[in-house]
C-alpha positions as CSV (number, residue, x, y, z in Angstrom):
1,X,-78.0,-5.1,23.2
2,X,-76.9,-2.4,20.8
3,X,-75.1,-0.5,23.2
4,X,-72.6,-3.4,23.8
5,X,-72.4,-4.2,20.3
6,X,-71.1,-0.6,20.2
7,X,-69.1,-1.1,22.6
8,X,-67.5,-4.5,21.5
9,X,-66.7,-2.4,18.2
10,X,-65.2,0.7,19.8
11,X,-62.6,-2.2,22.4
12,X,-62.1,-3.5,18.7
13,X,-61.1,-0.6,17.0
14,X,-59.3,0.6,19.8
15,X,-57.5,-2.6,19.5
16,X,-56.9,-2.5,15.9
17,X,-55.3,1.3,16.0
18,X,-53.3,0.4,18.7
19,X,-51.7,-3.1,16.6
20,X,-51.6,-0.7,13.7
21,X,-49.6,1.8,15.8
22,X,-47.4,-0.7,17.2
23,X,-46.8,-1.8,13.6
24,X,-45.7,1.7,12.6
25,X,-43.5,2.0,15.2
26,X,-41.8,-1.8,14.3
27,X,-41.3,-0.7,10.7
28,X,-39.9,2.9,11.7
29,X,-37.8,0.9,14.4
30,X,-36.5,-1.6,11.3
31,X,-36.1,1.5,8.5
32,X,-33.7,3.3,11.4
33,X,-31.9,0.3,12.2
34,X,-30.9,0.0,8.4
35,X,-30.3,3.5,8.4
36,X,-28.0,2.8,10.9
37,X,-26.1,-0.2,9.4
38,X,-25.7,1.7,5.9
39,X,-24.3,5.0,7.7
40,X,-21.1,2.7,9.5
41,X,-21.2,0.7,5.9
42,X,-22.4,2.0,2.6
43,X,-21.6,-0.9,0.9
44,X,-24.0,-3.6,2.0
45,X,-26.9,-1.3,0.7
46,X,-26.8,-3.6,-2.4
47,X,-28.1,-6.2,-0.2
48,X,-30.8,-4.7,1.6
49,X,-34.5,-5.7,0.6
50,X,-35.6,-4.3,-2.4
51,X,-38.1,-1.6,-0.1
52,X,-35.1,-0.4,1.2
53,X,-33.5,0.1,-1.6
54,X,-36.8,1.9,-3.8
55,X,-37.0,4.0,-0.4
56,X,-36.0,8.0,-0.7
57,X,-34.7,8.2,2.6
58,X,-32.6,5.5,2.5
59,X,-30.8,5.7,-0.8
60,X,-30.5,9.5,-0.3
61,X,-28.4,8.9,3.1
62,X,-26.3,6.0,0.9
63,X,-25.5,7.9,-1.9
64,X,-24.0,11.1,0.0
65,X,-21.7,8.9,1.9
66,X,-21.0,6.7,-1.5
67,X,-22.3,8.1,-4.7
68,X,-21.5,5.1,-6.9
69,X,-24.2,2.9,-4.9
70,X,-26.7,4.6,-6.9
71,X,-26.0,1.7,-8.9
72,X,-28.0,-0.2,-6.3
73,X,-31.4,1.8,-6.3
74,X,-34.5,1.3,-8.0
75,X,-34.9,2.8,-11.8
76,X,-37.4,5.4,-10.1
77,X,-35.2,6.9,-8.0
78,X,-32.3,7.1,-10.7
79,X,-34.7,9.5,-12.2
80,X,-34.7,11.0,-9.1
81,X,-33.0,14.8,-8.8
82,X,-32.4,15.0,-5.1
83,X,-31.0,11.8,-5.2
84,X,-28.8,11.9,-8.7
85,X,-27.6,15.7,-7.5
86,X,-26.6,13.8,-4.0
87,X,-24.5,11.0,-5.7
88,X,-22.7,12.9,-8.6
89,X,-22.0,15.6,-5.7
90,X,-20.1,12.6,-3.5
91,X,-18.9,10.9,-7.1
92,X,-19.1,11.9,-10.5
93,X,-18.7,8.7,-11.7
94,X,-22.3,8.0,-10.4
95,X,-23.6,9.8,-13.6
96,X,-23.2,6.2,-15.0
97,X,-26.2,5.1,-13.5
98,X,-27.9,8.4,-13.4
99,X,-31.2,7.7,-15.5
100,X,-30.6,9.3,-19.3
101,X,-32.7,12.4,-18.3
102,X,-29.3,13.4,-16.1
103,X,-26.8,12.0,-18.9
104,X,-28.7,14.6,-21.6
105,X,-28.2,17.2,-19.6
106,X,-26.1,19.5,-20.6
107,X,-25.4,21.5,-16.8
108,X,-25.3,17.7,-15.2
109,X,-23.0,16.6,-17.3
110,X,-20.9,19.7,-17.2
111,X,-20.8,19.2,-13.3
112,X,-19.6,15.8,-13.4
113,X,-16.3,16.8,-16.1
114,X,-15.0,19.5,-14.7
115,X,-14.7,17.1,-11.2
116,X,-13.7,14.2,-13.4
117,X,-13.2,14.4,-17.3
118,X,-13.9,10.6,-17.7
119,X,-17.4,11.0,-16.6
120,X,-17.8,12.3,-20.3
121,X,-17.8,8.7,-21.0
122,X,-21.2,8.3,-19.7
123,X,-23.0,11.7,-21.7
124,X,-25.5,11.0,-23.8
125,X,-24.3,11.2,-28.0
126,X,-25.8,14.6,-28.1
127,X,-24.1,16.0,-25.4
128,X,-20.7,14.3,-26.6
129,X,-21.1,16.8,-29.2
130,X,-20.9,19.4,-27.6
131,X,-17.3,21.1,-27.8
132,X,-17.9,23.1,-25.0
133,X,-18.3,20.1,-22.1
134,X,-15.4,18.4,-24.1
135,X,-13.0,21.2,-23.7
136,X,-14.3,21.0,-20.2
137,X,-13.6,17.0,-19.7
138,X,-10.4,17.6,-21.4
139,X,-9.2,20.3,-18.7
140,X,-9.4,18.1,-16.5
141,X,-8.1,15.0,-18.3
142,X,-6.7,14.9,-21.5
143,X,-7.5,11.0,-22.6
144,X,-11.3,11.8,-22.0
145,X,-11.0,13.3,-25.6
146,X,-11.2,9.1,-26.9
147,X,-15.0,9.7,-25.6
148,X,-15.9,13.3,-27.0
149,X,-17.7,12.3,-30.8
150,X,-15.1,12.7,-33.7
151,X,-17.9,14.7,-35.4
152,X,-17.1,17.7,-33.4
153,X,-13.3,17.5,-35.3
154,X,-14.6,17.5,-38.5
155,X,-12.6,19.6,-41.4
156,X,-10.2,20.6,-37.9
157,X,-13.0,22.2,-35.9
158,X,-12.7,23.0,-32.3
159,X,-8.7,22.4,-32.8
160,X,-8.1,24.1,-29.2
161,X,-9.5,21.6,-27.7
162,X,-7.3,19.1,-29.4
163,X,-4.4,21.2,-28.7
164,X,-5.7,21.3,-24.7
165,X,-5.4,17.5,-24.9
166,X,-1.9,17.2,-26.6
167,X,-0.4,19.8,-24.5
168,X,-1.1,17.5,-21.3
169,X,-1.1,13.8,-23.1
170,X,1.1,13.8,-26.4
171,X,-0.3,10.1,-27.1
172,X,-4.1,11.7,-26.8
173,X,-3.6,13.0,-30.8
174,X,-4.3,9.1,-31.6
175,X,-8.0,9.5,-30.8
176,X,-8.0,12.7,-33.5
177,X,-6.6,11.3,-36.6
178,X,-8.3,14.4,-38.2
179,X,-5.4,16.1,-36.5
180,X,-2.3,13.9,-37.1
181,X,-1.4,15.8,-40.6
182,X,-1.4,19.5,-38.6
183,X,2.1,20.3,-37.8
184,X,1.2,22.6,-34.7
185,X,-0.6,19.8,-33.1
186,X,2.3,16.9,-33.9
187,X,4.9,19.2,-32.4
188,X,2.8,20.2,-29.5
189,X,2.2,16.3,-28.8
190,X,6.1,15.4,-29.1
191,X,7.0,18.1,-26.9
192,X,4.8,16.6,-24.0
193,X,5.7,12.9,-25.3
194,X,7.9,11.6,-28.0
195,X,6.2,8.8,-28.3
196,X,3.2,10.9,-29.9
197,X,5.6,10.0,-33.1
198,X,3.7,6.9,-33.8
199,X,0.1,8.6,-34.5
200,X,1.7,11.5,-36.5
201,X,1.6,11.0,-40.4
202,X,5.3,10.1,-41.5
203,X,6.2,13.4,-43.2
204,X,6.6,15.0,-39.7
205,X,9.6,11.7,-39.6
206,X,12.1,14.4,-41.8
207,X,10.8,17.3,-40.2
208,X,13.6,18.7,-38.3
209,X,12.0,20.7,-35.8
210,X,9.7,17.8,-34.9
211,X,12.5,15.1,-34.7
212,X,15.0,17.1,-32.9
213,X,12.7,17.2,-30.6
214,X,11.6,13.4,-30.7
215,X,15.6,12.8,-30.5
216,X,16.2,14.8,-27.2
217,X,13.9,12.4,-25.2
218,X,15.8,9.6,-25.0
219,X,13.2,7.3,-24.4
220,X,11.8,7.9,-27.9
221,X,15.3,7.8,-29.9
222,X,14.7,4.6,-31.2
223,X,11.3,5.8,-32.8
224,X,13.5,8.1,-35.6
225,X,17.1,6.5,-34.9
């Protein structure tokens, strides 16, 4: 009759919700359990399935215990800005695999140098020209200056952020050979390292000022001597 028949199909739907349910609950059980192992281990997140590793939840919990796993996650969620903002906020070296929307951006970028002036390494071009985030990158370390774009040093522009670099890393003035004939840079360089010497052109080498003080490090005596 048509009232079993109804009935037969209501005991099977039941049925089917219920295995559905059950399902739910298995795949919830499994998503914590990973949750679980990533929290006491970040590192093995690398390894999980690929669903884990495409899932928001899950890379999101990774990459604020160990930003550089974003490395890891599917190319969706490096576009991701929860998840990028999470990573570069536990490392700013995660800007390296940060989608190119985040290394274009000029307020990412400038997050991720002033925490860690290598990051600059990982800008876009455009951004690399900018003197202001390179100034920035080279606060923070001066040999992040071999990354900035020369272009920005052109006919001795922006020369206070070479002299930034200098003043911290004499050596630093060989990534700027637009500076190596200024005398205010050479000096500043030698005063921080003798060594600096080398990248200077070699009229500074009879310039007193400049090898006197070359000569009273006595590491570098052997440079002029």
């Amino acid at each position: 009759s048509s009232s079993e028949e109804n009935k037969i199909d209501e005991e099977s739907l039941a049925e089917f919700y219920e295995m559905m349910e059950n399902e739910y609950i298995e795949d919830e059980d499994e998503k914590e359990k990973v949750l679980k192992e990533v929290r006491k281990n970040p590192k093995i997140f690398k390894d999980l399935d690929e669903e884990y590793r495409k899932d928001p939840d899950v890379v999101l919990e990774v990459v604020i215990m160990d930003g550089l796993q974003l490395e890891h996650a599917s190319e969706k969620l490096k576009y991701d800005k929860t998840i990028v903002k999470a990573a570069i906020e536990s490392n700013p070296m995660a800007l390296e695999f940060a989608s190119s929307k985040f290394k274009n951006d000029f307020n990412t970028v400038m997050y991720c140098v002033r925490r860690c002036g290598m990051t600059l390494e990982f800008a876009s071009p455009n951004i690399k020209r900018k003197p202001e985030i390179v100034y920035e990158a080279v606060k923070q370390d001066a040999l992040s200056i071999k990354y900035a774009d020369n272009e920005i040093f052109r006919r001795k522009q922006n020369k206070h952020i070479v002299m930034e670099a200098v003043r911290n890393n004499g050596k630093t003035i060989k990534y700027v050979p637009e500076f190596k004939d200024d005398r205010e840079v050479v000096l500043e360089a030698v005063k921080e390292n003798g060594l600096a010497i080398q990248f200077a052109e070699t009229k500074f080498f009879v310039d007193a000022d400049i090898v006197l003080t070359v000569l009273n490090q006595k590491h570098c005596r052997h440079l002029i001597m």
